[in-house]
Phi, psi and omega in degrees: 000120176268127167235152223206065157336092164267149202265206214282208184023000190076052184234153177235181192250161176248097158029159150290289216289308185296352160281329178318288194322279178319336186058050169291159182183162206295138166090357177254170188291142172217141178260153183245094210254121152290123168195132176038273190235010178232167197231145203213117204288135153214121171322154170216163192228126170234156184228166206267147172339298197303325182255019201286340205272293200300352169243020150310139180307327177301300228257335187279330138327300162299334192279323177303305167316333178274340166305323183278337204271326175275344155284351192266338179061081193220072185174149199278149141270148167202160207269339171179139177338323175300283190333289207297335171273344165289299188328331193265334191287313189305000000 
């Protein structure tokens, strides 16, 4: 159990190990969700429209797969855009 005083303006302090756990740090965001009788912390991250595509469920799927494939070095190299479009023709 972490306990928190609050002071003059309402404002309180968030544990150290709970901010480490959260990678809470001086400027982010947290959101505050009421249920039922408690209130429930959640960092938030915001991202701009334009970039909203790359943090699709679809596309962070896929980045983990190009992660695995280079680590695992399951994947074509190619020395320039000619090469790589004869590999594909074929």
């Amino acid at each position: 159990m972490s306990l928190s005083k609050v002071t003059r303006n309402y404002q309180i302090t968030i544990p150290s190990g709970i901010r480490r756990a959260l990678h809470i740090k001086v400027g982010s965001l947290v959101d505050f969700v009421m249920d039922k009788k408690q209130v429930i912390l959640k960092p938030k991250v915001v991202v701009d429209d334009n970039q909203s595509w790359f943090w699709s469920q679809e596309w962070q799927a896929a980045e983990k797969e190009a992660d695995r494939a280079k680590k695992n070095k399951d994947f074509v190299s190619f020395g320039s855009v000619e090469e790589m479009k004869k590999h594909f023709e074929k």
